[in-house]
N, C-alpha and C positions, 0 to 999 in steps of 0.2 A: 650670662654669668661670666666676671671676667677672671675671677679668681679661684682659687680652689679652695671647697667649703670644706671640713670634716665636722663631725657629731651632726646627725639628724637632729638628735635632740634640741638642742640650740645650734644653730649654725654660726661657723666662726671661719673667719679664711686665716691663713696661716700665719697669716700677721696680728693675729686676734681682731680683727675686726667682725664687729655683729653681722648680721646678714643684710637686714633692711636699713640701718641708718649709715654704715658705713663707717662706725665709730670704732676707737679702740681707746684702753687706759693710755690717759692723757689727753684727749682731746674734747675731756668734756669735763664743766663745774658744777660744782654741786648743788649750785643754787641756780635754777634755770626757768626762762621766759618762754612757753610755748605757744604757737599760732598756729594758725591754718593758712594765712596768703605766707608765701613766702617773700613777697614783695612788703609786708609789713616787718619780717624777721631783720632785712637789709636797712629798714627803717630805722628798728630798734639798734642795730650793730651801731648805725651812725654818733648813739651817744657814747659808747665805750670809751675809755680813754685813749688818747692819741700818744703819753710818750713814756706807753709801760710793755714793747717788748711786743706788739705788733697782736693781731688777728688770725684764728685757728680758722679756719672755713671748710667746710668739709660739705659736699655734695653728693649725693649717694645714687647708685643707679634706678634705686625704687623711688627718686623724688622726694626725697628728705633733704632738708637744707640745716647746716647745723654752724652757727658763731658763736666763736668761742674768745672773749677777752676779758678786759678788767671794766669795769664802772667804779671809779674812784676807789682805785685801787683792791676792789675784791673780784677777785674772777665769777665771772656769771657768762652762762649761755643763751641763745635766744634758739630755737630749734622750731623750726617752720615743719610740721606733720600734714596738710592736710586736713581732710575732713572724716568724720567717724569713729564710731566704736574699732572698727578696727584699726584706725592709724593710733588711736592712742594706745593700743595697746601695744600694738608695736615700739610706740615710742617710750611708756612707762618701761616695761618688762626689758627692753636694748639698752635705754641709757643707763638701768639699776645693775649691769654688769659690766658698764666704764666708768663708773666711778667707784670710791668707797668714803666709807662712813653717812652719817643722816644728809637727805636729799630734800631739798624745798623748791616745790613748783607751784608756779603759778600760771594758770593757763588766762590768756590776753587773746578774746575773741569776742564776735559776733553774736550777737542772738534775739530775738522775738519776743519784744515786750507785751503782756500780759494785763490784763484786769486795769486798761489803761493806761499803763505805764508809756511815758511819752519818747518819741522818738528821741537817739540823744542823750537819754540816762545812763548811768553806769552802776550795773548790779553785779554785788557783793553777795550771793548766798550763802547763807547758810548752811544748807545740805541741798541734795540733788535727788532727783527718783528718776528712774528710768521709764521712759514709753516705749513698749514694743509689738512689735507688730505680732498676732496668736496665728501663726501658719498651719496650726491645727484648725481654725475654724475654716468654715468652707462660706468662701466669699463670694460662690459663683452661683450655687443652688439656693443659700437661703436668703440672697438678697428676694423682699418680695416688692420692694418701694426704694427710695429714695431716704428711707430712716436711717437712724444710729443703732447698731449693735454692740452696745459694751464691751460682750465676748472677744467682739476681733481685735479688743487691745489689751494688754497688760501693764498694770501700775504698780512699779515696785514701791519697797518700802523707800523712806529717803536715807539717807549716807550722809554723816555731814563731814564738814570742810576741817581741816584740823585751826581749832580755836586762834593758835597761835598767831600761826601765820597770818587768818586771816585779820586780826585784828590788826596786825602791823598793815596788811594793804588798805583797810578803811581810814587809818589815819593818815598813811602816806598821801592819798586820792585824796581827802578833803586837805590836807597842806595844801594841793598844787591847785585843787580845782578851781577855774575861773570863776568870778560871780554870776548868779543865777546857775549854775550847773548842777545836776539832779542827781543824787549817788542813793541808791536804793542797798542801808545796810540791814535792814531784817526784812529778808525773803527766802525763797527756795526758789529753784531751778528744776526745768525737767529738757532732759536731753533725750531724744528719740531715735531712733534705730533708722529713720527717714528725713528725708527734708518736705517730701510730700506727705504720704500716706500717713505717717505716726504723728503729725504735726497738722493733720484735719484739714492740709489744702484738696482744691478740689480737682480732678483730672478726669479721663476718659477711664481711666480703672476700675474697676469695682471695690472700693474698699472698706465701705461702712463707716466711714469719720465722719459726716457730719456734723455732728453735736460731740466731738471728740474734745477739744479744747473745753467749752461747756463744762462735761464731763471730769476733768482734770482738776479744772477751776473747783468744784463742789467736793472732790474725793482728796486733796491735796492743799492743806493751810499753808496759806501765804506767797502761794505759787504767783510769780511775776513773770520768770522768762523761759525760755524754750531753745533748747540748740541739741548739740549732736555729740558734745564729747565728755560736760565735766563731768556725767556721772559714774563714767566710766574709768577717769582717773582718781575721783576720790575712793570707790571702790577699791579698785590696786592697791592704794594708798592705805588702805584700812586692813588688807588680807594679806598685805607684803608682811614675808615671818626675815626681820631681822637677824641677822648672825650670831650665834653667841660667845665667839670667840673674838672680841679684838685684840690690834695689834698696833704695835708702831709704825707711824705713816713714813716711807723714805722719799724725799725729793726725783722726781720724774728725773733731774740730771744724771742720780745715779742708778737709772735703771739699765743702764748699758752694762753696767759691772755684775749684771744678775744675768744666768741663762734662763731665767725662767721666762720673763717677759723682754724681747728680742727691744732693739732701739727703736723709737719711731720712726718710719719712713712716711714719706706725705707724694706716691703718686701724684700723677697730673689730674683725678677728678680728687683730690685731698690738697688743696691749697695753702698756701698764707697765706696773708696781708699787710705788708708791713706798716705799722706804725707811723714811723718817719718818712721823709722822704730821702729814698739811697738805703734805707735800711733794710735787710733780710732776718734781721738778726730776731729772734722769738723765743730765747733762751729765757728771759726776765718772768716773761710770762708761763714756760714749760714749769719752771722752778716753783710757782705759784699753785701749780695745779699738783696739789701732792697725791701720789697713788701708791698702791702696795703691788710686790712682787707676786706671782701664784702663791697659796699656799698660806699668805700671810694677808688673804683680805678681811674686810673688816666693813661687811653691807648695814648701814645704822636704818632709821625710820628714813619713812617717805612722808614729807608734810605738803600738803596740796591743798589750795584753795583756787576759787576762781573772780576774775574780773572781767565782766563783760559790757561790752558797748551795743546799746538797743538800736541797731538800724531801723529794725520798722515797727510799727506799733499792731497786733492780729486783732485786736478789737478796734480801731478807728481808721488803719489802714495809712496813719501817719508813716512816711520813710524822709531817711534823714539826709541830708545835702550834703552831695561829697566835698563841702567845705569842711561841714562839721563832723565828717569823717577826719578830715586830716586833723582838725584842732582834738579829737577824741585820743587821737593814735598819741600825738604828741605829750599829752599832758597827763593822761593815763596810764599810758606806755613808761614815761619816767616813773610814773607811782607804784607801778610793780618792781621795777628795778631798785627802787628805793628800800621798798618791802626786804626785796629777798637781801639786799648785803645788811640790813638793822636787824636781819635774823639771825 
């Protein structure tokens, strides 16, 4: 710990930055791109605009990577989390107290095509249900074989994606998408609490999945893909209680002239990037990213969908060529960006 936190409750260090991402008001937008490689997040920065006042970069001691600039002229972030129900929560519940007013995320990852679905696809679901693991069952005494036991998983209800947004990323994605490219818009998603266990691969453990997947497939319509986080952010998304007081938004320039929220400073693990070249200058873009004083914030909805790229397929065992990984990232990747500033 480099800094000094106070409130347990939420931890904040003295310059108001969150605990795990490292962020404070101003240095995040409200329309943002989340991943798990953080070498894909550096990917996505690279489209940002180059001559509107430079790049936010923010790197945090728990490994969160957070870009902050314009895409044709509207501020948007790309924030690299990790994998799991727990990074996302970390990252939903931190970023929802750096910014203010309504928040649009779209989560740009990986995941495990289903019921055939072909390596290579990009799925749009609908809603999400969670797979988890029943740590109340006992996996050690009643295994009697090699079968499936229901019990030791749990299938929630599904959560869906907010309408909105998602409609704007299905349209976006088939604008860009190349010919022959496979965009799966009416499905569902299930995200599991494991990459092994909850997701029916097979190991030296005891775990009863077998016929888990199977299982999923029969108790869940239209279930195509399988991964580890969106259901955990449309959830957030759906139980986040709004403010009901707004206010008037003041330019981050003049946060200086307020004691309540101190100037920003940008530490050596809180960088830039300038723009130009020769330039430091970041003012263009602070001025963009409007936030409120203490006292005067204004948290609107959180609208969350997701887009995902099928690396491998769990019923034919197809995995995808890190060619058509990168052409995935590329042309996908702009369709979420596109999404969030038409919203």
């Amino acid at each position: 710990m480099r800094a000094k936190f106070t409130d347990a409750n939420f931890p904040r260090s003295e310059d108001g930055r969150v605990y795990h991402l490292g962020l404070r008001l101003g240095e995040l937008a409200n329309r943002i791109v989340t991943v798990g490689d953080p070498h894909r997040a550096l990917k996505l920065a690279e489209k940002f605009d180059h001559n509107d006042g430079g790049i936010i970069k923010v790197e945090s001691d728990r490994g969160f990577l957070t870009m902050t600039g314009t895409y044709k002229g509207v501020p948007l972030s790309v924030v690299a989390i990790g994998m799991g129900f727990a990074n996302m929560d970390f990252f939903v519940r931190e970023c929802r107290e750096c910014v203010d007013g309504d928040m649009y995320i779209i989560r740009f990852g990986s995941c495990g095509g289903l019921a055939n679905v072909p390596a290579g696809s990009v799925a749009v679901p609908e809603a999400s249900v969670a797979i988890t693991r029943n740590y109340d069952y006992d996996f050690t005494s009643s295994r009697t074989g090699d079968g499936f036991a229901k019990d030791a998983y749990r299938i929630s209800k599904p959560v869906p994606a907010d309408p909105y947004l998602r409609k704007k990323l299905v349209e976006s994605l088939k604008q860009l998408a190349p010919p022959g490219s496979n965009i799966l818009d009416t499905c569902v998603n299930a995200s599991a609490d494991s990459f092994y266990s909850s997701q029916g691969r097979q190991t030296a453990f005891l775990d009863h999945n077998e016929n888990l997947i199977e299982y999923a497939l029969s108790v869940v319509p239209k279930l195509r893909s399988l991964e580890m986080e969106t259901f955990h952010l449309l959830h957030l998304a759906h139980v986040f209680q709004p403010s009901n007081t707004a206010s008037d938004e003041i330019p981050l320039s003049k946060l200086s002239e307020s004691s309540a929220v101190p100037p920003i400073s940008l530490p050596a693990s809180h960088t830039t990037t300038p723009s130009g070249a020769g330039s430091h200058n970041i003012t263009p873009l602070k001025e963009k990213l409007h936030v409120a004083t203490e006292g005067r914030r204004w948290q609107g909805r959180i609208c969350a969908c997701s887009a995902q790229m099928v690396f491998a397929s769990r019923t034919t065992n197809d995995i995808i060529t890190p060619e058509l990984v990168g052409s995935l990232q590329d042309w996908a990747g702009r369709a979420c960006m596109e999404a969030l500033i038409s919203a």
